[in-house]
Gaussian input, Z-matrix of N, CA and C with variables (Angstrom, degrees):
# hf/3-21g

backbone

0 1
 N
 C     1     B1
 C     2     B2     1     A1
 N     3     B3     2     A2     1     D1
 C     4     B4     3     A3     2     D2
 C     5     B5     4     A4     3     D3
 N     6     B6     5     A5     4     D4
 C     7     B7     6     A6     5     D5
 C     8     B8     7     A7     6     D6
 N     9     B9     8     A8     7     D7
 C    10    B10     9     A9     8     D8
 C    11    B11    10    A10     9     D9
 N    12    B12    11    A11    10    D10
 C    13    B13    12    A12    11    D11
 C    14    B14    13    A13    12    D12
 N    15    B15    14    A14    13    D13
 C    16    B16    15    A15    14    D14
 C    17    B17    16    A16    15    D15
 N    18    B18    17    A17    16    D16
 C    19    B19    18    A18    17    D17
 C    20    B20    19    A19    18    D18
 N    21    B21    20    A20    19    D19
 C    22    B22    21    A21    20    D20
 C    23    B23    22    A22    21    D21
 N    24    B24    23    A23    22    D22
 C    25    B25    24    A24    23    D23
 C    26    B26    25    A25    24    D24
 N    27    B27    26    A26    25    D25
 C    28    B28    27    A27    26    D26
 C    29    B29    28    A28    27    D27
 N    30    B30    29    A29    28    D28
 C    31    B31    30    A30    29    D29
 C    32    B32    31    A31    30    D30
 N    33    B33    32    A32    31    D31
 C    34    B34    33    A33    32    D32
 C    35    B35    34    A34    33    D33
 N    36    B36    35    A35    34    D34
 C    37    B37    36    A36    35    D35
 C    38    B38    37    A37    36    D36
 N    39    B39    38    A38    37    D37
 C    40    B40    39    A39    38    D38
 C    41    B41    40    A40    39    D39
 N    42    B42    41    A41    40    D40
 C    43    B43    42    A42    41    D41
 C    44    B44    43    A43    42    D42
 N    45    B45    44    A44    43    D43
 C    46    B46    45    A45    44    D44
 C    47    B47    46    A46    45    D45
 N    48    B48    47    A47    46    D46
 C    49    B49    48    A48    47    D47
 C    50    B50    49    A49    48    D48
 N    51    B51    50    A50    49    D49
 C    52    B52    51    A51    50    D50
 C    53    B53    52    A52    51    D51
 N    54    B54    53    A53    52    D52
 C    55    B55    54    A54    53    D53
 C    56    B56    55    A55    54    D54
 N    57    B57    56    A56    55    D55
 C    58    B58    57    A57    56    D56
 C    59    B59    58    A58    57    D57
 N    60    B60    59    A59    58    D58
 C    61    B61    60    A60    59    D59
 C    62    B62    61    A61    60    D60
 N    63    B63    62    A62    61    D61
 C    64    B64    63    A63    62    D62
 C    65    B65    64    A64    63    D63
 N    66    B66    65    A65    64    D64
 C    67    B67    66    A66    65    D65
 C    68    B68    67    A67    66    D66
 N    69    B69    68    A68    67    D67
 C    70    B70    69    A69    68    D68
 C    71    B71    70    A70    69    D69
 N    72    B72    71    A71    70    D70
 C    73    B73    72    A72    71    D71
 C    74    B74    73    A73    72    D72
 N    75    B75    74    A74    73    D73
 C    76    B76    75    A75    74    D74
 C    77    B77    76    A76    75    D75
 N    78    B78    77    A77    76    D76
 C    79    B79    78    A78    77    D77
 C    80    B80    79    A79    78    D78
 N    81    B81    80    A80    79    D79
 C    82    B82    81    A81    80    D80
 C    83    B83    82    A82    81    D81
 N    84    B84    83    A83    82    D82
 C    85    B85    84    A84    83    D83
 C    86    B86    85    A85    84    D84
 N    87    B87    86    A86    85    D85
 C    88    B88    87    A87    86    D86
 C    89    B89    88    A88    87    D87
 N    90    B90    89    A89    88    D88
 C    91    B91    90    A90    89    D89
 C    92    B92    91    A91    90    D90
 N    93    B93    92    A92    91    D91
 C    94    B94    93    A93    92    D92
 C    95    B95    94    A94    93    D93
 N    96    B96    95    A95    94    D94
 C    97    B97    96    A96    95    D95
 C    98    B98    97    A97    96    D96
 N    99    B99    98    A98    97    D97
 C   100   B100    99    A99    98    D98
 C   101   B101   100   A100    99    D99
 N   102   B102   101   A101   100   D100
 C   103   B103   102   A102   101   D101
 C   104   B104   103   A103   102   D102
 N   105   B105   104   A104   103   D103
 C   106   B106   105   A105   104   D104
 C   107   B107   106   A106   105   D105
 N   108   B108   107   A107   106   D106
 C   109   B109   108   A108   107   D107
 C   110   B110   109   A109   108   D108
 N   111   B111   110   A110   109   D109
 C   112   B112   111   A111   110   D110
 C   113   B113   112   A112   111   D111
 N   114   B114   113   A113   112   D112
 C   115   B115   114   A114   113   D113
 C   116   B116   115   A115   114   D114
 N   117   B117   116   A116   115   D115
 C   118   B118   117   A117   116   D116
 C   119   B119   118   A118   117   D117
 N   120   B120   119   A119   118   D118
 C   121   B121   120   A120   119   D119
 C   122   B122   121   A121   120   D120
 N   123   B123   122   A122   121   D121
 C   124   B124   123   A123   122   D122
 C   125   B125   124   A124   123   D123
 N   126   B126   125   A125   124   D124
 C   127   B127   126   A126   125   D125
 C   128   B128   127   A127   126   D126
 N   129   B129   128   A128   127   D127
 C   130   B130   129   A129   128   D128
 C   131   B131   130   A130   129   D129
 N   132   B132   131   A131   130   D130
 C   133   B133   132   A132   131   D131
 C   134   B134   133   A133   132   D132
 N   135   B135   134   A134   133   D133
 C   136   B136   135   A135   134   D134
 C   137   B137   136   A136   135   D135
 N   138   B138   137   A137   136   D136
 C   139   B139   138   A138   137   D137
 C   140   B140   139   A139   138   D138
 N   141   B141   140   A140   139   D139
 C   142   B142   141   A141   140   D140
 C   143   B143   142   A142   141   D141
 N   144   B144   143   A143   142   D142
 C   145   B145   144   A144   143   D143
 C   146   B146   145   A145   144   D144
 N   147   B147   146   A146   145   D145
 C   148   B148   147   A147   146   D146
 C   149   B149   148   A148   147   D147
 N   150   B150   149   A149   148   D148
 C   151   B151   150   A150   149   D149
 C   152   B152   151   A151   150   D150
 N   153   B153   152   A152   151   D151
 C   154   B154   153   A153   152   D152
 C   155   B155   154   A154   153   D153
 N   156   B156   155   A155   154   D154
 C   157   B157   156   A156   155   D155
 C   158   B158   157   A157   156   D156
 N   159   B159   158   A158   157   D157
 C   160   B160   159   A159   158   D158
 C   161   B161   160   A160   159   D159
 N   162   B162   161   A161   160   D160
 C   163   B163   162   A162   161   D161
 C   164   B164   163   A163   162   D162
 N   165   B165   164   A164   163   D163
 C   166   B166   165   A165   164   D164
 C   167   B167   166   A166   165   D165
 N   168   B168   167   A167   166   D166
 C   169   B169   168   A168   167   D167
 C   170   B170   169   A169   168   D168
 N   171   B171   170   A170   169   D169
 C   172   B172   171   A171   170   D170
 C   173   B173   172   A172   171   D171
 N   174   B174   173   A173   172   D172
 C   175   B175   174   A174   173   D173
 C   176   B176   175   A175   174   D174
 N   177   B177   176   A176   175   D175
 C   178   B178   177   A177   176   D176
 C   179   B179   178   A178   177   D177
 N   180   B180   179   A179   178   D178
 C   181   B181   180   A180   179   D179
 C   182   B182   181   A181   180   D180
 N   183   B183   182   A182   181   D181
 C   184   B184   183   A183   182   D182
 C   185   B185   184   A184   183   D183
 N   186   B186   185   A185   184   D184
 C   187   B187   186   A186   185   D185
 C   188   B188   187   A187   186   D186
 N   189   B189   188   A188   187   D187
 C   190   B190   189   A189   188   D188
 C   191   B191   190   A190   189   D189
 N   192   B192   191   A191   190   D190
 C   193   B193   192   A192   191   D191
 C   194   B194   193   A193   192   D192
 N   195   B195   194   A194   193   D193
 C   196   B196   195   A195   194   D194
 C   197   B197   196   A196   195   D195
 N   198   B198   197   A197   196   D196
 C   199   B199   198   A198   197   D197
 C   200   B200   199   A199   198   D198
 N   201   B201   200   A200   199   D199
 C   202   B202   201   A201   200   D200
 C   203   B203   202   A202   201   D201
 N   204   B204   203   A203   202   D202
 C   205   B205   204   A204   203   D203
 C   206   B206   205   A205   204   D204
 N   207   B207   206   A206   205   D205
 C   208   B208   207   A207   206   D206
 C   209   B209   208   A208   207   D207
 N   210   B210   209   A209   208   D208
 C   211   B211   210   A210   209   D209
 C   212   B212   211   A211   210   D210
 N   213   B213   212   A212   211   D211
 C   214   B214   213   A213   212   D212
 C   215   B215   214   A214   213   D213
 N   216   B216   215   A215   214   D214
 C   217   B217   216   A216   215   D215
 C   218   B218   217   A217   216   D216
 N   219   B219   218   A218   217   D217
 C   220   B220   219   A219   218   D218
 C   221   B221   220   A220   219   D219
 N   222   B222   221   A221   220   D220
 C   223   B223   222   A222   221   D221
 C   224   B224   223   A223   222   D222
 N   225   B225   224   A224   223   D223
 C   226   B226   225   A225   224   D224
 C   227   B227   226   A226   225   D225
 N   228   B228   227   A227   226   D226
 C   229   B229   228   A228   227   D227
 C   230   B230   229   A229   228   D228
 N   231   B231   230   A230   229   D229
 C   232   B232   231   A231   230   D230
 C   233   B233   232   A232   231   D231
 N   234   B234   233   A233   232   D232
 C   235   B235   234   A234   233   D233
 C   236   B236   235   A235   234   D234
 N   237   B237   236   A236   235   D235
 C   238   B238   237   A237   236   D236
 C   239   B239   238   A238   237   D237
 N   240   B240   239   A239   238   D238
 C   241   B241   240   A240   239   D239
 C   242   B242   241   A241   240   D240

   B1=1.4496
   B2=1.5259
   B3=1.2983
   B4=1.3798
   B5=1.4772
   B6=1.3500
   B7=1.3395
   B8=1.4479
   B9=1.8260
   B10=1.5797
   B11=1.4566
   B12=1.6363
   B13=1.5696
   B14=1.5823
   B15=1.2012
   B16=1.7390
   B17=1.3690
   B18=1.3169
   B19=1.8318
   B20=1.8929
   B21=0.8781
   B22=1.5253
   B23=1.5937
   B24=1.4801
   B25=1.7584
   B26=1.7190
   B27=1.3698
   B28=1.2763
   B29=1.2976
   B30=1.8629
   B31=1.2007
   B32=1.9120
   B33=1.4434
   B34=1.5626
   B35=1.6364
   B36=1.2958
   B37=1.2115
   B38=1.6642
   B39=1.1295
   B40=1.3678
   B41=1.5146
   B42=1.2032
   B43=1.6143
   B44=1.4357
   B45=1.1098
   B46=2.1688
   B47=2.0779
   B48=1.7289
   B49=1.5789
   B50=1.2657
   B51=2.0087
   B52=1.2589
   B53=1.8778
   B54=1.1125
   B55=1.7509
   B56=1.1394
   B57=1.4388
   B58=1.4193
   B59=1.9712
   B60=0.8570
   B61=1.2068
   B62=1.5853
   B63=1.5395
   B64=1.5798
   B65=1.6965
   B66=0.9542
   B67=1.5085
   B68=2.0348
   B69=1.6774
   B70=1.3565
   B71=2.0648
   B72=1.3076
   B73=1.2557
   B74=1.9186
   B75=1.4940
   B76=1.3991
   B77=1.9914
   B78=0.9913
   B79=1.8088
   B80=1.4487
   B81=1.9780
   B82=1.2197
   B83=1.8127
   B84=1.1000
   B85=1.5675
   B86=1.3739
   B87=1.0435
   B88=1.8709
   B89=1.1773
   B90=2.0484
   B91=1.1305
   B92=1.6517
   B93=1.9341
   B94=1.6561
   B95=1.3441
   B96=1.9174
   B97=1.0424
   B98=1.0967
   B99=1.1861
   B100=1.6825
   B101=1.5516
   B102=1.3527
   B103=1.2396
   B104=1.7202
   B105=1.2192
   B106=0.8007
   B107=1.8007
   B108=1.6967
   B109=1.3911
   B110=1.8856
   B111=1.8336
   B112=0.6888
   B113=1.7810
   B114=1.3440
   B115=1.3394
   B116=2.0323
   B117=1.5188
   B118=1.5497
   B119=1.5344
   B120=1.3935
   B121=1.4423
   B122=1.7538
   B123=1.3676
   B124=1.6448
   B125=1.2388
   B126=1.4820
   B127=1.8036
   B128=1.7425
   B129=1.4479
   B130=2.1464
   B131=1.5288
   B132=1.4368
   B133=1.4901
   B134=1.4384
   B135=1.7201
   B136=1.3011
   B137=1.7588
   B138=1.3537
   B139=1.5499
   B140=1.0918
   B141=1.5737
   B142=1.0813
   B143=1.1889
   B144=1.9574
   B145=1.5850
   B146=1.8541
   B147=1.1070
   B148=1.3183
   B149=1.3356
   B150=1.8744
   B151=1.4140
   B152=1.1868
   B153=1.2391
   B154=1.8101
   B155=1.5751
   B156=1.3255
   B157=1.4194
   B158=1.3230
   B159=1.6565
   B160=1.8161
   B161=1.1038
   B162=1.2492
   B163=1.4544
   B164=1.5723
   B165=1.1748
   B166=1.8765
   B167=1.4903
   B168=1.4300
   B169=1.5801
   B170=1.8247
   B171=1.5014
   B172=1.5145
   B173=1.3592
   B174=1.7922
   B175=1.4104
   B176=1.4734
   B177=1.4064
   B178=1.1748
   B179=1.8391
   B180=1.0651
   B181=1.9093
   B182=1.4660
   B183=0.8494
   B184=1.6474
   B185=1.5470
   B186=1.6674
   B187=1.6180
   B188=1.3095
   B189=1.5975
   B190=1.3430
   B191=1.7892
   B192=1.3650
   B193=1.4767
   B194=1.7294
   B195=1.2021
   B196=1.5216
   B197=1.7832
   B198=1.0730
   B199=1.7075
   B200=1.4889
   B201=1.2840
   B202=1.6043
   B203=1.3054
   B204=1.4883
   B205=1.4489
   B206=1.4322
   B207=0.8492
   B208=1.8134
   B209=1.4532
   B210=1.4076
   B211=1.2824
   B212=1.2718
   B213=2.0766
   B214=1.9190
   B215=1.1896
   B216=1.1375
   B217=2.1290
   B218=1.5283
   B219=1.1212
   B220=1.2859
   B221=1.8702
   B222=1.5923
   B223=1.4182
   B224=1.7254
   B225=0.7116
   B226=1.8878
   B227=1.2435
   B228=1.5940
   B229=1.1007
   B230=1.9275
   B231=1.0953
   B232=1.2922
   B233=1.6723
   B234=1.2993
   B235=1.4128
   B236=1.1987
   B237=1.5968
   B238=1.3024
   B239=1.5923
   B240=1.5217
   B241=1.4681
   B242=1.0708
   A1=108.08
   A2=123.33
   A3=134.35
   A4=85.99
   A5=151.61
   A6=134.83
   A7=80.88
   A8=112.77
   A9=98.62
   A10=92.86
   A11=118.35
   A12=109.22
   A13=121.87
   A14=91.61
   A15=100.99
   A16=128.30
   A17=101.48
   A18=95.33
   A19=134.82
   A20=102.95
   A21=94.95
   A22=120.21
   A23=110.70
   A24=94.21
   A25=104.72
   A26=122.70
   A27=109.43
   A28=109.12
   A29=108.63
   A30=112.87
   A31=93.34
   A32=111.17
   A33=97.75
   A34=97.58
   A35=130.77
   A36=143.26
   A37=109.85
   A38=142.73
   A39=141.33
   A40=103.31
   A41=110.98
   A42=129.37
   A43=123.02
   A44=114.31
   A45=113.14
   A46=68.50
   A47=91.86
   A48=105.99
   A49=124.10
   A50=90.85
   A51=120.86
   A52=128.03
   A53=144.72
   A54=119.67
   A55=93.59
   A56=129.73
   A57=118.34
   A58=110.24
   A59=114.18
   A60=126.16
   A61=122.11
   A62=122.53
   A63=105.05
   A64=116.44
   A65=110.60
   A66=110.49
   A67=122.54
   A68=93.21
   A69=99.21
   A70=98.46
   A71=109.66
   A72=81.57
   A73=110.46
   A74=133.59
   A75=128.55
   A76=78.47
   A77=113.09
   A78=127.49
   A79=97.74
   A80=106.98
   A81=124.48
   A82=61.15
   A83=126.81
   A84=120.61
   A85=139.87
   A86=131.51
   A87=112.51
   A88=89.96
   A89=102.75
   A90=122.86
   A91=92.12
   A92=99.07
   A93=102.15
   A94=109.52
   A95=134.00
   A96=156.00
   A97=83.88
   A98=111.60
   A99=131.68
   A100=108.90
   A101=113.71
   A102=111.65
   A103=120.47
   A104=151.46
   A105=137.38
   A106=122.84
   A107=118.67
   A108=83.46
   A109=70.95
   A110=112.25
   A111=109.01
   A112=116.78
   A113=106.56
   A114=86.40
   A115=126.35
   A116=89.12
   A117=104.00
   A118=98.53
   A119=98.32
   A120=91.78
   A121=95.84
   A122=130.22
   A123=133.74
   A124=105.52
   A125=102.56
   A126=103.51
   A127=90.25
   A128=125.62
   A129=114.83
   A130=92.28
   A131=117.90
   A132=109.49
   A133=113.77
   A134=100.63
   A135=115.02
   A136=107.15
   A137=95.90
   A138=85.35
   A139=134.74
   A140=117.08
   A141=119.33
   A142=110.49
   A143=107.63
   A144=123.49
   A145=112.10
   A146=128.21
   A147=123.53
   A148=119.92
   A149=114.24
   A150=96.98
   A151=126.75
   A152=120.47
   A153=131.23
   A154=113.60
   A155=157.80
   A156=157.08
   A157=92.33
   A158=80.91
   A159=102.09
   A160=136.84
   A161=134.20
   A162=118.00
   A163=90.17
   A164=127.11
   A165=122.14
   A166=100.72
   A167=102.97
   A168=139.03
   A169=111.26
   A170=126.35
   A171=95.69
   A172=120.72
   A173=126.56
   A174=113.46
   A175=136.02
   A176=105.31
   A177=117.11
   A178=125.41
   A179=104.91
   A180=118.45
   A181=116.45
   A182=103.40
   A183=111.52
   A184=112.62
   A185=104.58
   A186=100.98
   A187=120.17
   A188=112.00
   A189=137.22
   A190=132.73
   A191=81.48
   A192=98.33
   A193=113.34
   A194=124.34
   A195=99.93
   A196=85.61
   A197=149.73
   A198=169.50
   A199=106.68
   A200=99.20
   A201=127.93
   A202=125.97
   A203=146.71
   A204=136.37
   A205=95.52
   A206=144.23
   A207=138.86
   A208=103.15
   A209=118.94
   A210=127.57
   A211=93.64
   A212=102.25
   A213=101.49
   A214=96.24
   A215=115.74
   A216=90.66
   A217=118.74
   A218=125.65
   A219=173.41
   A220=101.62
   A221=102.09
   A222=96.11
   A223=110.63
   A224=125.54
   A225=120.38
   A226=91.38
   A227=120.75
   A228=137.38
   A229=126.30
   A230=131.08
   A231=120.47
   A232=90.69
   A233=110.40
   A234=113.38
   A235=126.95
   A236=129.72
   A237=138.10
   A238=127.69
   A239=147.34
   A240=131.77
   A241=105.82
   D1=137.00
   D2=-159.75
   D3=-127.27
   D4=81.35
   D5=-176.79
   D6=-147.79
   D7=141.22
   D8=157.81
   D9=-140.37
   D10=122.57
   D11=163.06
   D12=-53.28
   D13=149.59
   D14=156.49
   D15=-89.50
   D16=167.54
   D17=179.01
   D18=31.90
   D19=-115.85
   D20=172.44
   D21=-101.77
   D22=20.89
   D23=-173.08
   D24=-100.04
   D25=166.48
   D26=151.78
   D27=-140.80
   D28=175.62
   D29=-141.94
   D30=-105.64
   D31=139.44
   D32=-168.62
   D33=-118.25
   D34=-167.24
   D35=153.53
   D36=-125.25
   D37=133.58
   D38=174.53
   D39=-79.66
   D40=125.50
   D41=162.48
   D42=-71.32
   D43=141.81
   D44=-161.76
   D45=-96.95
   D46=137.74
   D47=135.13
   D48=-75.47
   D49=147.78
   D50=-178.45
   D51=-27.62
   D52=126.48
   D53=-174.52
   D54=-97.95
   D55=-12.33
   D56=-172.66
   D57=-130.84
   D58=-179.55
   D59=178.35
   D60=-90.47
   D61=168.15
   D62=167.28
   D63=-76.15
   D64=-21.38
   D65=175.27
   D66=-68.78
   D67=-29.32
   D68=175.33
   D69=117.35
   D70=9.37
   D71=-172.29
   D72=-103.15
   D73=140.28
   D74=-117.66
   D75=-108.81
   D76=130.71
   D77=-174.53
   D78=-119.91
   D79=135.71
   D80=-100.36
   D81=-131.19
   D82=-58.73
   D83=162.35
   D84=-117.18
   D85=117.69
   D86=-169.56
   D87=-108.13
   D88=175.98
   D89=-163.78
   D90=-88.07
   D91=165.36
   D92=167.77
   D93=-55.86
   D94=143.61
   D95=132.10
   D96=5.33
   D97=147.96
   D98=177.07
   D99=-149.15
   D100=-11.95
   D101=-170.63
   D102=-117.46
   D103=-168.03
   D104=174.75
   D105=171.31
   D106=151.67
   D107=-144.67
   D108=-118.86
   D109=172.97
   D110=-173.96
   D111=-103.68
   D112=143.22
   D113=174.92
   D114=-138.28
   D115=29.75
   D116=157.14
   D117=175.09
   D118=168.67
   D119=-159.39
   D120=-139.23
   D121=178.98
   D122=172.35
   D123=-88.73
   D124=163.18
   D125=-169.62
   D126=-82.56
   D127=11.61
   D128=-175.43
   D129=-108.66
   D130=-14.65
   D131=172.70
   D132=-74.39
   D133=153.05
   D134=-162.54
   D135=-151.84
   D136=-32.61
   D137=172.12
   D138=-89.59
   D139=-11.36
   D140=169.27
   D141=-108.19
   D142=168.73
   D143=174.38
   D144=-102.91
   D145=162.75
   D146=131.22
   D147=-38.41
   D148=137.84
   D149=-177.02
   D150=89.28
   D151=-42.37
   D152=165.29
   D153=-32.38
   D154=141.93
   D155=137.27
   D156=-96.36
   D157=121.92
   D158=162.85
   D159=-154.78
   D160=179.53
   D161=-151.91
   D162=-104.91
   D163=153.64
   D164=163.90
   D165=-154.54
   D166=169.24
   D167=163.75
   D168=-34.04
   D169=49.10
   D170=-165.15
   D171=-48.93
   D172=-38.53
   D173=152.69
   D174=3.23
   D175=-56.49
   D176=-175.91
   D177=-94.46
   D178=15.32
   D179=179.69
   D180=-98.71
   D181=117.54
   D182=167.61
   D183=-90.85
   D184=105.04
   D185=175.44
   D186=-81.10
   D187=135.94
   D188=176.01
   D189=-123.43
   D190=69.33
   D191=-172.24
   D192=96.19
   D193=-135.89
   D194=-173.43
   D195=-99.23
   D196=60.16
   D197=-158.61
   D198=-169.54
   D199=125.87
   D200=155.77
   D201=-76.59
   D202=172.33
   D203=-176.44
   D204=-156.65
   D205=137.74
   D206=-150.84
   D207=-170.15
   D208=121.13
   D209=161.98
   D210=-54.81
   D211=153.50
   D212=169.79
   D213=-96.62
   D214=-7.11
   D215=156.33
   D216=-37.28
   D217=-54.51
   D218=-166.53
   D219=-53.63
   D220=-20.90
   D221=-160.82
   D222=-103.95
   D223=144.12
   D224=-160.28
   D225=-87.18
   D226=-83.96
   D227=-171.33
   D228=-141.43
   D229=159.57
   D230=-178.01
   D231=-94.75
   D232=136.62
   D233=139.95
   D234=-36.55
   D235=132.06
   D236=161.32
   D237=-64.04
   D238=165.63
   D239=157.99
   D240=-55.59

């Protein structure tokens, strides 16, 4: 990927939800992706890393190819381990 945000946005990929459960049992519909991981960021960002999964604003993404570009206003929270 050759993409570099500017200023404060960064660039995400959307993550597919789970089809199955932790136990193994196989779900028949899930909700839209909600999550998403990051994979470059603006030289004014600071809270996030490369690599981060996090939750954000989809409202607020401009898609660019199979990549999103998202102010970190925009960003709810990072996922935990």
């Amino acid at each position: 990927m050759n993409i570099k945000p500017l200023g404060n946005r960064i660039v995400v990929e959307r993550l597919e939800a789970s089809k199955t459960t932790e136990s193994g049992i196989i779900l028949r519909s899930t909700p839209d992706p909600d999550r998403a991981k990051v994979l470059a960021i603006g030289p004014l960002v600071d809270e996030v890393a490369v690599d981060d999964v996090v939750l954000l604003n989809w409202n607020a993404a401009t898609k660019s190819g199979d990549h999103y570009v998202v102010p970190i206003d925009h960003v709810i929270f990072i996922y935990g381990e």
